[in-house]
MOPAC internal coordinates of N, CA, C and O (Angstrom, degrees):
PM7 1SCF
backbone

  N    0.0000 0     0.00 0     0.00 0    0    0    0
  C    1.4470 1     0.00 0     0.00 0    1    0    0
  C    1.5241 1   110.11 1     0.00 0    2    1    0
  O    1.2310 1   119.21 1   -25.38 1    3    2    1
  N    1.5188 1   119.11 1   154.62 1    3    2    1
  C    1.5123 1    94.79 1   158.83 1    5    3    2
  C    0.8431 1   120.56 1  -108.48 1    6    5    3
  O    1.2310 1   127.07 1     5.12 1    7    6    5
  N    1.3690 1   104.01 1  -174.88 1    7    6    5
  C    1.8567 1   114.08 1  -174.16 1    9    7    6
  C    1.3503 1   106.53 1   -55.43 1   10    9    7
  O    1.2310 1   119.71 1   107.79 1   11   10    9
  N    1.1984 1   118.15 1   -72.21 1   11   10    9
  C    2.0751 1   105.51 1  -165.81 1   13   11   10
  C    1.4893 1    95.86 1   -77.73 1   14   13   11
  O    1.2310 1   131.06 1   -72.36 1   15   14   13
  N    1.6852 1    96.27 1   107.64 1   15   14   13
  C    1.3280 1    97.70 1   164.08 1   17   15   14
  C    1.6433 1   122.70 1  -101.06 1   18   17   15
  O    1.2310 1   136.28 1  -152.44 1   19   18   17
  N    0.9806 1    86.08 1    27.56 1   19   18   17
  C    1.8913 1   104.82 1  -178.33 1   21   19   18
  C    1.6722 1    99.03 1  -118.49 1   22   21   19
  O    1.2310 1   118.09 1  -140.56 1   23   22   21
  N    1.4390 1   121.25 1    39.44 1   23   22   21
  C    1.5020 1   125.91 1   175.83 1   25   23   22
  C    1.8726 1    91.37 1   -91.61 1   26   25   23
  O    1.2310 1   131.35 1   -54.45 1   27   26   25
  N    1.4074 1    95.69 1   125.55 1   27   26   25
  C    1.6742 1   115.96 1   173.06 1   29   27   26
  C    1.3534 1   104.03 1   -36.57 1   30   29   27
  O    1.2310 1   117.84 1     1.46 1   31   30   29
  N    1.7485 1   121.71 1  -178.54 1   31   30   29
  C    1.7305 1   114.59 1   147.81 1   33   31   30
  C    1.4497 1    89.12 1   -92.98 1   34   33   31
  O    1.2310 1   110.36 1   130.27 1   35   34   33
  N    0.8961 1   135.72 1   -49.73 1   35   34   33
  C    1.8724 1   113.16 1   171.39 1   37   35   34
  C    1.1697 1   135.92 1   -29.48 1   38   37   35
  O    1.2310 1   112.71 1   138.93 1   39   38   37
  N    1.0467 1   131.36 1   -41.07 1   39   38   37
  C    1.4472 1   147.23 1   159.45 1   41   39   38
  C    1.7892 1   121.65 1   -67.27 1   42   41   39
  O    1.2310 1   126.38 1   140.30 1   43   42   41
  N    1.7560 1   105.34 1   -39.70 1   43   42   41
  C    1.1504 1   117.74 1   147.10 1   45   43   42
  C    1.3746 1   140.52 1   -36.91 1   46   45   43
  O    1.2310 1   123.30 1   138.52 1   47   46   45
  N    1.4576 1   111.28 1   -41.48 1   47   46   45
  C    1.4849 1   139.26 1   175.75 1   49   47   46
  C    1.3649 1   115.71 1   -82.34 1   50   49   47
  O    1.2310 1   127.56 1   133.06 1   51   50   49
  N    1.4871 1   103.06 1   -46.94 1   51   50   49
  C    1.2791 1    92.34 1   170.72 1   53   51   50
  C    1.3162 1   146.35 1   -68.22 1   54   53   51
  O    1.2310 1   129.03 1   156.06 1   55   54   53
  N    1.5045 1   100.21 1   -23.94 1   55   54   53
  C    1.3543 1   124.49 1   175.26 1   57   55   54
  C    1.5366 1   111.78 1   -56.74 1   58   57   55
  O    1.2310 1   130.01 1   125.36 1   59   58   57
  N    1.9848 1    98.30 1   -54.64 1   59   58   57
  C    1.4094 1    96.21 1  -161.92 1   61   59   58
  C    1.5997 1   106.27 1   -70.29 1   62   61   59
  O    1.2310 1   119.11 1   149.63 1   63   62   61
  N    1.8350 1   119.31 1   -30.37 1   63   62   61
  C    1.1191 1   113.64 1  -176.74 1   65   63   62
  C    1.6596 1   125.93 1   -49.49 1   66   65   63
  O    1.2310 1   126.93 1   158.00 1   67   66   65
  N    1.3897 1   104.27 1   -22.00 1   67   66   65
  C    1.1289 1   127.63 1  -175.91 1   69   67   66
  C    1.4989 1   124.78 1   -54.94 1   70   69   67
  O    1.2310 1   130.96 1   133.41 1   71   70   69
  N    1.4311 1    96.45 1   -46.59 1   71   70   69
  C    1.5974 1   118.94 1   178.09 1   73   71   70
  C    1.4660 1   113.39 1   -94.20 1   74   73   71
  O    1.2310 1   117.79 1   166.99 1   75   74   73
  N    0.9593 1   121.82 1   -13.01 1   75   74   73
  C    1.4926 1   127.43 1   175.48 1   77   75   74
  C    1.7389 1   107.29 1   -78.40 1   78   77   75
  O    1.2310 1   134.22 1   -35.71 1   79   78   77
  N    1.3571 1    90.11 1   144.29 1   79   78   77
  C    1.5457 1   110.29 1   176.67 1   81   79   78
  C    1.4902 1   127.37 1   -57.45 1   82   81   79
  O    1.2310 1   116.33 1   -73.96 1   83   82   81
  N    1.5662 1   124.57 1   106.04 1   83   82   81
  C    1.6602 1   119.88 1  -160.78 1   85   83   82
  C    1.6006 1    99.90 1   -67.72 1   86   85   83
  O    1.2310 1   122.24 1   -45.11 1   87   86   85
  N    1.3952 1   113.31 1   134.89 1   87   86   85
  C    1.2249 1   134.94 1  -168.09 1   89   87   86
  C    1.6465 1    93.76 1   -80.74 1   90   89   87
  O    1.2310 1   128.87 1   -50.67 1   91   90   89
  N    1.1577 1   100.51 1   129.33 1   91   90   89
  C    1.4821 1   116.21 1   170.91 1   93   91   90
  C    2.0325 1    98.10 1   118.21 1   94   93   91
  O    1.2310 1   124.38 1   171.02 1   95   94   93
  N    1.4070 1   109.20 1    -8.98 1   95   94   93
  C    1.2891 1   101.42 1  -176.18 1   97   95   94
  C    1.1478 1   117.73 1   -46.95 1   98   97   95
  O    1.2310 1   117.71 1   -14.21 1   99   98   97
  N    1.7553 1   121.96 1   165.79 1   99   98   97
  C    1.5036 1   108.67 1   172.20 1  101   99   98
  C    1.5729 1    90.65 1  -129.92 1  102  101   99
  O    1.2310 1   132.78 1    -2.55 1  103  102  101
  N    1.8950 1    92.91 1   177.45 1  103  102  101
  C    1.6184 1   106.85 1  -174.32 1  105  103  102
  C    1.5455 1    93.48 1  -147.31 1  106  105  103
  O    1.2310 1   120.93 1     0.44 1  107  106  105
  N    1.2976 1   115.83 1  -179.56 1  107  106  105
  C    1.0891 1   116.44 1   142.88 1  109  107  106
  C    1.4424 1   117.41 1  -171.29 1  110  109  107
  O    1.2310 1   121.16 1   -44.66 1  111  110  109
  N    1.5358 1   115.38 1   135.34 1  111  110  109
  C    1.3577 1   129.38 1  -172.25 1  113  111  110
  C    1.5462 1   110.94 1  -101.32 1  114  113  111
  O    1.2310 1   116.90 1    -0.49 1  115  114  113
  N    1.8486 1   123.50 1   179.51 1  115  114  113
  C    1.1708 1   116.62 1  -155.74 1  117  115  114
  C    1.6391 1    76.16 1  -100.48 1  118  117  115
  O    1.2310 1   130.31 1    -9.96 1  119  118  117
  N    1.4663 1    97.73 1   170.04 1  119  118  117
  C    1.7433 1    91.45 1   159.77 1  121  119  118
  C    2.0038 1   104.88 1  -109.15 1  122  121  119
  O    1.2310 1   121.51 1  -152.31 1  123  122  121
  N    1.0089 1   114.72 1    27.69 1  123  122  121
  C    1.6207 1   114.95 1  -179.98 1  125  123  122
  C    1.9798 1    92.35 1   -90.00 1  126  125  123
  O    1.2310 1   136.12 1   -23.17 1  127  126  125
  N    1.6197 1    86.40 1   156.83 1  127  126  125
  C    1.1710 1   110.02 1   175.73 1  129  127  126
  C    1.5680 1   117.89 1   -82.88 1  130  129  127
  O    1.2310 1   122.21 1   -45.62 1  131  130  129
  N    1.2330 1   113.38 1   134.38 1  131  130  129
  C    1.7154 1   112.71 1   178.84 1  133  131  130
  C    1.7177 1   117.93 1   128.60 1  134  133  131
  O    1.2310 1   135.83 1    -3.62 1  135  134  133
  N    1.2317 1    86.96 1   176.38 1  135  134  133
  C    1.9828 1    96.45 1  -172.98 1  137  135  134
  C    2.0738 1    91.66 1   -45.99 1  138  137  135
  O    1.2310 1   123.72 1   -18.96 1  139  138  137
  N    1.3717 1   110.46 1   161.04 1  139  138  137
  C    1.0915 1   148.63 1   157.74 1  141  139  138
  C    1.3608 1    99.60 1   -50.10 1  142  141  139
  O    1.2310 1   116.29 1   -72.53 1  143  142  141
  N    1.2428 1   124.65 1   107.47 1  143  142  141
  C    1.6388 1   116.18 1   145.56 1  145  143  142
  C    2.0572 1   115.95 1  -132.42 1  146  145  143
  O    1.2310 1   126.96 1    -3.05 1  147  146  145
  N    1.2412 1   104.22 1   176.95 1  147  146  145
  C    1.0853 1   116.49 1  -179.19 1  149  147  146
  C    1.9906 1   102.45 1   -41.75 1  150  149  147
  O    1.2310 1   126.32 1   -18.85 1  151  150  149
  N    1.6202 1   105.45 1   161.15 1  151  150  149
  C    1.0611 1    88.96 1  -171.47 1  153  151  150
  C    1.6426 1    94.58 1  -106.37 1  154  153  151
  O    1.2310 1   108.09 1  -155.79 1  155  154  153
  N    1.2126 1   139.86 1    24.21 1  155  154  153
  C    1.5958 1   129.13 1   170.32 1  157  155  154
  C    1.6747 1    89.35 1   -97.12 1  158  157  155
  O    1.2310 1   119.27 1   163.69 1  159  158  157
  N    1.2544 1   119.00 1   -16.31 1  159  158  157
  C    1.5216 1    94.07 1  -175.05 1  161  159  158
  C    1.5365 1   149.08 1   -72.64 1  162  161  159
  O    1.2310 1   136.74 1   175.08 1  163  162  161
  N    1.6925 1    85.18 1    -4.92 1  163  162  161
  C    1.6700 1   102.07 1   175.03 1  165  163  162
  C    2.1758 1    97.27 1  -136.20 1  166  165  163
  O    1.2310 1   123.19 1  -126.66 1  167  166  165
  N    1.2961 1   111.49 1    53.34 1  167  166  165
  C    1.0250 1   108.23 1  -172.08 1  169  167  166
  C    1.8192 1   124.76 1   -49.30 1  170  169  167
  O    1.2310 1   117.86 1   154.10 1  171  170  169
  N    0.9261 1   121.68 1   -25.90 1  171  170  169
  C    1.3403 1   140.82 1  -144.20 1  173  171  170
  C    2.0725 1    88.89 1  -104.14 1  174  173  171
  O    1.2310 1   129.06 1   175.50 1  175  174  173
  N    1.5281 1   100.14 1    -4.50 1  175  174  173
  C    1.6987 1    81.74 1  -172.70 1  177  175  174
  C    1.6536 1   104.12 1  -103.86 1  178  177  175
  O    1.2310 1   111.47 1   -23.24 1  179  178  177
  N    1.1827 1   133.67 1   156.76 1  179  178  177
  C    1.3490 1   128.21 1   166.04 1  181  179  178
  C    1.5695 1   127.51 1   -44.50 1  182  181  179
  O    1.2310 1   128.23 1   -17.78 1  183  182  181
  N    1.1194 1   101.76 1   162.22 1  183  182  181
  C    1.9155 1   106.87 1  -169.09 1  185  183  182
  C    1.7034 1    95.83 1  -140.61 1  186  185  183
  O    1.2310 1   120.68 1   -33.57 1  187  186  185
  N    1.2185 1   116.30 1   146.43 1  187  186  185
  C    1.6810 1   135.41 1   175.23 1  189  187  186
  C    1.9529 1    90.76 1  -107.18 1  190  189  187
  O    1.2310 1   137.54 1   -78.81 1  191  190  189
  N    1.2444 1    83.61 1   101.19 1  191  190  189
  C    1.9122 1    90.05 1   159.09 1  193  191  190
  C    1.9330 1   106.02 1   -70.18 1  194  193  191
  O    1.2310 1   132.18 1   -47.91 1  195  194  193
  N    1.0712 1    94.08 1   132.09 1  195  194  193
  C    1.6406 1    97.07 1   174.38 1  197  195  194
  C    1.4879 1    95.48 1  -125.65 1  198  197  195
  O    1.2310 1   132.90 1   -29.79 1  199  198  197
  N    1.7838 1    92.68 1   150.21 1  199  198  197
  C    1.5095 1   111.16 1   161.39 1  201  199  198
  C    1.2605 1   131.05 1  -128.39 1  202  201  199
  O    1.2310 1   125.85 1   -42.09 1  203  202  201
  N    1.8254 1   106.36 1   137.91 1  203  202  201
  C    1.3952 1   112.27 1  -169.04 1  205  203  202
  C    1.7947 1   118.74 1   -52.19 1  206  205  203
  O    1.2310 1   105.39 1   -59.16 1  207  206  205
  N    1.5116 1   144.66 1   120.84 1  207  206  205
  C    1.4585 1   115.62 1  -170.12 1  209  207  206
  C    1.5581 1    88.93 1   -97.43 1  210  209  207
  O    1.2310 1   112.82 1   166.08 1  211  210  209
  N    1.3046 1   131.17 1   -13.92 1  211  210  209
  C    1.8188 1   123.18 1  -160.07 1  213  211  210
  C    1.3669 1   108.72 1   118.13 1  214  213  211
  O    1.2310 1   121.90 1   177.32 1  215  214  213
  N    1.8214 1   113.96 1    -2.68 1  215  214  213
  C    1.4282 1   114.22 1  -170.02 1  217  215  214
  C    1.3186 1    95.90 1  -127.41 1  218  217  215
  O    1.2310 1   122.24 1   111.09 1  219  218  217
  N    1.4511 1   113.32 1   -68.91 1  219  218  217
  C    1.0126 1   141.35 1  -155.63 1  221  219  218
  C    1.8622 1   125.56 1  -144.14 1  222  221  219
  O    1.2310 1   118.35 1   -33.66 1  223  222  221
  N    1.1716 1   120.76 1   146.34 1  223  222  221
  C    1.4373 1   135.09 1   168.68 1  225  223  222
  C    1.4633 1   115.03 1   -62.04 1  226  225  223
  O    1.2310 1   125.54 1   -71.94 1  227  226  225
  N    1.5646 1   106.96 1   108.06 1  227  226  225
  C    1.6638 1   110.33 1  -160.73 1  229  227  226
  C    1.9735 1    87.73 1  -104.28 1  230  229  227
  O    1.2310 1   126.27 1   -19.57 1  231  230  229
  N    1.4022 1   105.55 1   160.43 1  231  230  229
  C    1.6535 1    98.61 1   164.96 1  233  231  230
  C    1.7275 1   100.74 1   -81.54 1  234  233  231
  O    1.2310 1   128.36 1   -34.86 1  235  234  233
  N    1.1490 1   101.50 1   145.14 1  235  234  233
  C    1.9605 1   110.84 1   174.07 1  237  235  234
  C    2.0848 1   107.51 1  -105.41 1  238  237  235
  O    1.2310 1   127.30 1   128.42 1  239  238  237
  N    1.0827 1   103.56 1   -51.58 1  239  238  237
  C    1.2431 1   115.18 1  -157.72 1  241  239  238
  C    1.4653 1   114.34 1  -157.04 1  242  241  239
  O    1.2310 1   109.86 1   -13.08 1  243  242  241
  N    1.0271 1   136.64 1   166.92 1  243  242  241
  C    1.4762 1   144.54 1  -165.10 1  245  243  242
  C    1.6867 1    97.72 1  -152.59 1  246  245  243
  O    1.2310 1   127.91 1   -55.63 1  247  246  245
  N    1.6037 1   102.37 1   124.37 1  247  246  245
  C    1.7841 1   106.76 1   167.81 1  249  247  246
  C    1.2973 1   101.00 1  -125.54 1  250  249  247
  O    1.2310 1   134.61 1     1.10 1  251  250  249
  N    1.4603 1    89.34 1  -178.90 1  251  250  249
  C    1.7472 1   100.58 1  -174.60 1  253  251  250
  C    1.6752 1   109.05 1   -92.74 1  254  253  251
  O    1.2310 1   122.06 1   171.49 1  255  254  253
  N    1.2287 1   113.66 1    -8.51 1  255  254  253
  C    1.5894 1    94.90 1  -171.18 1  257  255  254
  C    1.4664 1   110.03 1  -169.52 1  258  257  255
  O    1.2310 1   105.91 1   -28.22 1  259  258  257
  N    1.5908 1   143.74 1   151.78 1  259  258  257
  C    1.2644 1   140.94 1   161.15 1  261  259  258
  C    1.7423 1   111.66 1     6.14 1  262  261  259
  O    1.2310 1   130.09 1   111.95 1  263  262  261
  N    0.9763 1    98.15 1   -68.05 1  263  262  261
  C    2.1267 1   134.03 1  -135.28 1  265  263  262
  C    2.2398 1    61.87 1   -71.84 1  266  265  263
  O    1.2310 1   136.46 1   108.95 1  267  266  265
  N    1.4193 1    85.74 1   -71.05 1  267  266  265
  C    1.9172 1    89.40 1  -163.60 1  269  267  266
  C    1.7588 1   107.50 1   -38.17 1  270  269  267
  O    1.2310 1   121.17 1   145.93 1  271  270  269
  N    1.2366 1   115.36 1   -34.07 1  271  270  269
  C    1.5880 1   106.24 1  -167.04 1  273  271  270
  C    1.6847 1    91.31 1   -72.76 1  274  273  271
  O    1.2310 1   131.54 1   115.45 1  275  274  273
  N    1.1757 1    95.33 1   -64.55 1  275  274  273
  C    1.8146 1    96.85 1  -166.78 1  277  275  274
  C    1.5569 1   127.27 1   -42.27 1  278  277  275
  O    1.2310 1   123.84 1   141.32 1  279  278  277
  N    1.4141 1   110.25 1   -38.68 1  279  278  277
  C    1.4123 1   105.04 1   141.24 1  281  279  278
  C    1.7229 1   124.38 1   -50.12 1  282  281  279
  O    1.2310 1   122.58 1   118.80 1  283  282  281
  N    1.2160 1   112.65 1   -61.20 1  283  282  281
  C    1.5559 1   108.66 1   177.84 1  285  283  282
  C    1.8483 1   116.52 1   -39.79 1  286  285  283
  O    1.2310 1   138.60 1   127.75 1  287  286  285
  N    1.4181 1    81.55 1   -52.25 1  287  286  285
  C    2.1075 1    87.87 1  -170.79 1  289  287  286
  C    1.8840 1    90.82 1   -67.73 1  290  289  287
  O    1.2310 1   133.37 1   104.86 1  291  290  289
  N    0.8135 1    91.77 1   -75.14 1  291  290  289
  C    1.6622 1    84.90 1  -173.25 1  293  291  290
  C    1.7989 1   140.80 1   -51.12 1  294  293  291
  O    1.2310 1   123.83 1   172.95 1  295  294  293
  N    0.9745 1   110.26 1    -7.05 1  295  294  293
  C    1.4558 1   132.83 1   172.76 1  297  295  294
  C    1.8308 1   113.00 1    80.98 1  298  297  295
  O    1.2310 1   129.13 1  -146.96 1  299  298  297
  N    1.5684 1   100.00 1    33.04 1  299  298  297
  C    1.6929 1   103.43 1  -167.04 1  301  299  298
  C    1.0482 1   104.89 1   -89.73 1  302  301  299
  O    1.2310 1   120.35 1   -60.43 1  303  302  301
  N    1.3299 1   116.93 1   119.57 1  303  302  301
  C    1.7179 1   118.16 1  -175.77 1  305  303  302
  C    1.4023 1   118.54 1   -64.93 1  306  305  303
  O    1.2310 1   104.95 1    47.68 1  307  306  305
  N    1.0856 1   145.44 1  -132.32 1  307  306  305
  C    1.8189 1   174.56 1   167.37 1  309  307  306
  C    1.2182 1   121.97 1   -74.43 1  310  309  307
  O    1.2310 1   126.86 1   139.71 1  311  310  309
  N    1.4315 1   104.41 1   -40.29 1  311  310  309
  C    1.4661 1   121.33 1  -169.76 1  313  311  310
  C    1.4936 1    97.84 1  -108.39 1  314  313  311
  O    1.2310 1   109.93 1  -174.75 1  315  314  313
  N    1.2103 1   136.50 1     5.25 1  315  314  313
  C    1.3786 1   128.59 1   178.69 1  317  315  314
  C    1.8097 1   115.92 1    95.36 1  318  317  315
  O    1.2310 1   125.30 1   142.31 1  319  318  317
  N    1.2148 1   107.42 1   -37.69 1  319  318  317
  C    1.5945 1   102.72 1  -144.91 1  321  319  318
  C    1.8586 1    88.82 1   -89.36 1  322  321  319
  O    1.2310 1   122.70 1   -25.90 1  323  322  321
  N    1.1163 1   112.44 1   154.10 1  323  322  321
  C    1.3928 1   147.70 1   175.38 1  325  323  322
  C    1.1893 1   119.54 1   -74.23 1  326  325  323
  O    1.2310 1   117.19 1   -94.49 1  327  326  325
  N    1.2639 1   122.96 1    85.51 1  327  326  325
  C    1.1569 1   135.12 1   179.78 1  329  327  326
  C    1.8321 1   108.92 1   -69.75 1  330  329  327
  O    1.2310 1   130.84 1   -38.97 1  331  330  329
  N    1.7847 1    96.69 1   141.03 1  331  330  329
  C    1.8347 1    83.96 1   156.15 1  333  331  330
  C    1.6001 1   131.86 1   -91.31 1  334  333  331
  O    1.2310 1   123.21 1   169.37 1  335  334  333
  N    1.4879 1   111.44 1   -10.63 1  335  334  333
  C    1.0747 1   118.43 1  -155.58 1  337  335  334
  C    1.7544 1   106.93 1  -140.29 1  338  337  335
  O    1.2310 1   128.65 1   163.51 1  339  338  337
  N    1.0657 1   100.94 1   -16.49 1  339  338  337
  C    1.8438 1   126.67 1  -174.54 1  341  339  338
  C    1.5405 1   104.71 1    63.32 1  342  341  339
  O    1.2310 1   130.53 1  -141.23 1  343  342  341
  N    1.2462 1    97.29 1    38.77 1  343  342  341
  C    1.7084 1    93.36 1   143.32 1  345  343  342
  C    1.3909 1   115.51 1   175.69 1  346  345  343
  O    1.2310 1   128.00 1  -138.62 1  347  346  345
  N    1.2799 1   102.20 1    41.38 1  347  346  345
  C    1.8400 1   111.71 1   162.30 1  349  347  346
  C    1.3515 1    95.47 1  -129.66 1  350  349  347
  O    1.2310 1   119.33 1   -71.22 1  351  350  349
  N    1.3999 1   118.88 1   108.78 1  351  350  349
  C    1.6326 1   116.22 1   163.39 1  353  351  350
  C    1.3742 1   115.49 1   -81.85 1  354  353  351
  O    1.2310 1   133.78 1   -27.20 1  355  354  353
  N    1.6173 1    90.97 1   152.80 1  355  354  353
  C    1.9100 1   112.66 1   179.77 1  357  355  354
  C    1.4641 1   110.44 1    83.15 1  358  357  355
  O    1.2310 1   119.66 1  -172.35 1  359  358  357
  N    1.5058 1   118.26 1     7.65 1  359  358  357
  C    1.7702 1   118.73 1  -179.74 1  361  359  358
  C    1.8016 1    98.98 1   -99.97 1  362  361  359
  O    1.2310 1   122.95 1   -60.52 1  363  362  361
  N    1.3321 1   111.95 1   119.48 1  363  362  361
  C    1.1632 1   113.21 1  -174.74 1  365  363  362
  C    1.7008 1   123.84 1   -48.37 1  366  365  363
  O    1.2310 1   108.10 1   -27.15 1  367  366  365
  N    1.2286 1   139.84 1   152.85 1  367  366  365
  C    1.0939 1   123.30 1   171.14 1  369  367  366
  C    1.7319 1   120.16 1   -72.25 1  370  369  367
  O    1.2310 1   109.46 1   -75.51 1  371  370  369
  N    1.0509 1   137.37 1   104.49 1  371  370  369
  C    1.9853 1   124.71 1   179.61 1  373  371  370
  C    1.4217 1   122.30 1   -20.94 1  374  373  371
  O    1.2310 1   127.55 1   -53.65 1  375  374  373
  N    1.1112 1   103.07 1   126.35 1  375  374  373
  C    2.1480 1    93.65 1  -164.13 1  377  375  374
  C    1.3148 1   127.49 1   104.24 1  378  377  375
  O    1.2310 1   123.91 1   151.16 1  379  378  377
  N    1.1045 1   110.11 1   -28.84 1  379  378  377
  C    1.6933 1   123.47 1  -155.64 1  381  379  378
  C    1.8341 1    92.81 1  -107.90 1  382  381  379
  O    1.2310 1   124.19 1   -62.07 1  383  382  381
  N    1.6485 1   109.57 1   117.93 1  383  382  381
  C    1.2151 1    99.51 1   162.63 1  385  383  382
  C    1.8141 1   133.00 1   -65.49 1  386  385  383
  O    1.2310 1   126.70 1   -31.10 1  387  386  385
  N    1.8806 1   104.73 1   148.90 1  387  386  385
  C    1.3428 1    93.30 1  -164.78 1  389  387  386
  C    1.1369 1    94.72 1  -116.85 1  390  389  387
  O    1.2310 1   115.16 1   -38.26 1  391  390  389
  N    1.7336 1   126.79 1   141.74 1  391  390  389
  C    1.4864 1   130.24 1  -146.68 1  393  391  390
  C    1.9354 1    92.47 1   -82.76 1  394  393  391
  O    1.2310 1   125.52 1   -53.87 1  395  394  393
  N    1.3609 1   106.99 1   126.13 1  395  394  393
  C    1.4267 1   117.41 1   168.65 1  397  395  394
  C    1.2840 1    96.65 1   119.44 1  398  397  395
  O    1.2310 1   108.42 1   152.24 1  399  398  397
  N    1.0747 1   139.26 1   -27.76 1  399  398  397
  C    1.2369 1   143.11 1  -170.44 1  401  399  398
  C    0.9687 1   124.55 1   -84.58 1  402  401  399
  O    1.2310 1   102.42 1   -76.95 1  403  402  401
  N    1.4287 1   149.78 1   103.05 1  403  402  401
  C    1.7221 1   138.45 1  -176.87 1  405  403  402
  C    1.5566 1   115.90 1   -59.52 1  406  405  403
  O    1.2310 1   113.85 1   -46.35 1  407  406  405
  N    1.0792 1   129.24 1   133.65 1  407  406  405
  C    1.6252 1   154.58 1  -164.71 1  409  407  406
  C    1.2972 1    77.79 1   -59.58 1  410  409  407
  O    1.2310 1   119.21 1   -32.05 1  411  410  409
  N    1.6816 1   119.12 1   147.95 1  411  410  409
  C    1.8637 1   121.49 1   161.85 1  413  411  410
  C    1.2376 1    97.57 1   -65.49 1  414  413  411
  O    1.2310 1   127.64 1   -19.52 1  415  414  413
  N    1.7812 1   102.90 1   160.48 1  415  414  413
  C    1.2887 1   125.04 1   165.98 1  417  415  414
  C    2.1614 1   101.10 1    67.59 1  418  417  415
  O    1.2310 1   125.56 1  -176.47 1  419  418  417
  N    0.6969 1   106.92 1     3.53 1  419  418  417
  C    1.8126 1   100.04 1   172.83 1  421  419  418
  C    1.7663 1   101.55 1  -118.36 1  422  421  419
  O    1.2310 1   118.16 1  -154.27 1  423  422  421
  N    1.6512 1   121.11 1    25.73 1  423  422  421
  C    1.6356 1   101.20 1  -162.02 1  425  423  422
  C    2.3010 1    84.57 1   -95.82 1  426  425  423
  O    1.2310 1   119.76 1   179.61 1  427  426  425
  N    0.8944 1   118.06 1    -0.39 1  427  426  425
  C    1.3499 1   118.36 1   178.55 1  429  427  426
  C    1.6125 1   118.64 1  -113.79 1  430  429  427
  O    1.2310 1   123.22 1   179.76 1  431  430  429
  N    1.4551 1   111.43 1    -0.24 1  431  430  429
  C    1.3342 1   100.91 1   170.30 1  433  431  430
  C    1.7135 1   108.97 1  -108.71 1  434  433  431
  O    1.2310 1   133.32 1   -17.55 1  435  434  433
  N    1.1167 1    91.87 1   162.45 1  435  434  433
  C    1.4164 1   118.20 1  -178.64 1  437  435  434
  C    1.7945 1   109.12 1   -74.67 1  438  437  435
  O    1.2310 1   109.25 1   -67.87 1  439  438  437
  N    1.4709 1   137.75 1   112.13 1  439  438  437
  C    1.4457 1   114.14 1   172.52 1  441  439  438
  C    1.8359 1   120.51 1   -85.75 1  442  441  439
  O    1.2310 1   127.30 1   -60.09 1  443  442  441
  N    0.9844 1   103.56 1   119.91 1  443  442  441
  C    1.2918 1   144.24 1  -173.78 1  445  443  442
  C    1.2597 1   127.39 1    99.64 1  446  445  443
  O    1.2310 1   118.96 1  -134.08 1  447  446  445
  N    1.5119 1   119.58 1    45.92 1  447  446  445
  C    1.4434 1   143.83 1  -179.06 1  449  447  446
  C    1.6462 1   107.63 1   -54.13 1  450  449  447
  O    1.2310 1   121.53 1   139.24 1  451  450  449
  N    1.3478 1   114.68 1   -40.76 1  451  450  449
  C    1.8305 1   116.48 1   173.33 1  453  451  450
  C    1.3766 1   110.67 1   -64.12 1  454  453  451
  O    1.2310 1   119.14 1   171.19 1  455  454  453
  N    1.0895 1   119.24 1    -8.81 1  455  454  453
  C    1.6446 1   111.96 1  -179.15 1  457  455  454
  C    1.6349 1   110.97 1   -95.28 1  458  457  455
  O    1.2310 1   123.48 1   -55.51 1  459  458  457
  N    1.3529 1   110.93 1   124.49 1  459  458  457
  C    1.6527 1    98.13 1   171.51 1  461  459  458
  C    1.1400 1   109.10 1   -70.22 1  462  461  459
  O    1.2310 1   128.29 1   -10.60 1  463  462  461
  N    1.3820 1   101.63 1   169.40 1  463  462  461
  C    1.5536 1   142.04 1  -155.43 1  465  463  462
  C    2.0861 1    94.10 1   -73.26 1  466  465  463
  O    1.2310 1   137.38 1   -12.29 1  467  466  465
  N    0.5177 1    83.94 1   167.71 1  467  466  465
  C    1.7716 1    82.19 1   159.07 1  469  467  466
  C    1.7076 1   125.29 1  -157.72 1  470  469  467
  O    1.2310 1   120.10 1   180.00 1  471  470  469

C-alpha cells in the first residue's frame, strides 16, 4: 500500500494519467518475418507506422524503408529539417537537441568530470 492513504481519486488520476501512454503516439515495426531485431539492421525493408488509440496499436501507414519511418515518427519533412508544428520552419522540435546550444542541466559541469585530474 502506500503511505498517503488519504490520496484523493483526483490526485489518483492524475498520477496514473501521467504514466500512461499519450494517445496518438506513434511506432513503427518491420513488416519482415522473424526474431525482433534492432531497426537499422535491415534498413532498406518496409515498416507499418502504428498508432497509439488509448487501447491498443492500430496500423496508420506503411513506408518503404528506415529513413521513411523516421521521418514519419518524427515529423521530418523532404527537406530534412524538424519541424515543431509542421508548418513553421527552423523552430526546433521540444526534446530534440539544438546544435550550439548546451543540453539543460549540463551548463555547470565540466565534460569529462569522471576522469581524475592528473
Amino acid at each position: 500500500m502506500r503511505e498517503d492513504e488519504d490520496e484523493s481519486l483526483a490526485e489518483w488520476a492524475a498520477r496514473r494519467e501521467q504514466r500512461r501512454r499519450p494517445v496518438g503516439k506513434l511506432r513503427a515495426v518491420r513488416l519482415a518475418d522473424g526474431q525482433r531485431v534492432g531497426a537499422h539492421v535491415t534498413p532498406d525493408e518496409p515498416r507499418l507506422i502504428m498508432r497509439w488509440d488509448g487501447y491498443q496499436w492500430l496500423p496508420d501507414a506503411v513506408v518503404e524503408d528506415y529513413a521513411a519511418a523516421q521521418r514519419a515518427l518524427y515529423g521530418v519533412e523532404g527537406d530534412g529539417v524538424v519541424r515543431s508544428d509542421g508548418s513553421t520552419p527552423g523552430h526546433p522540435t521540444p526534446g530534440l537537441p539544438t546544435p550550439g546550444h548546451p543540453t539543460p542541466g549540463r551548463q555547470d559541469k565540466a565534460p569529462g568530470r569522471h576522469r581524475k585530474p592528473s
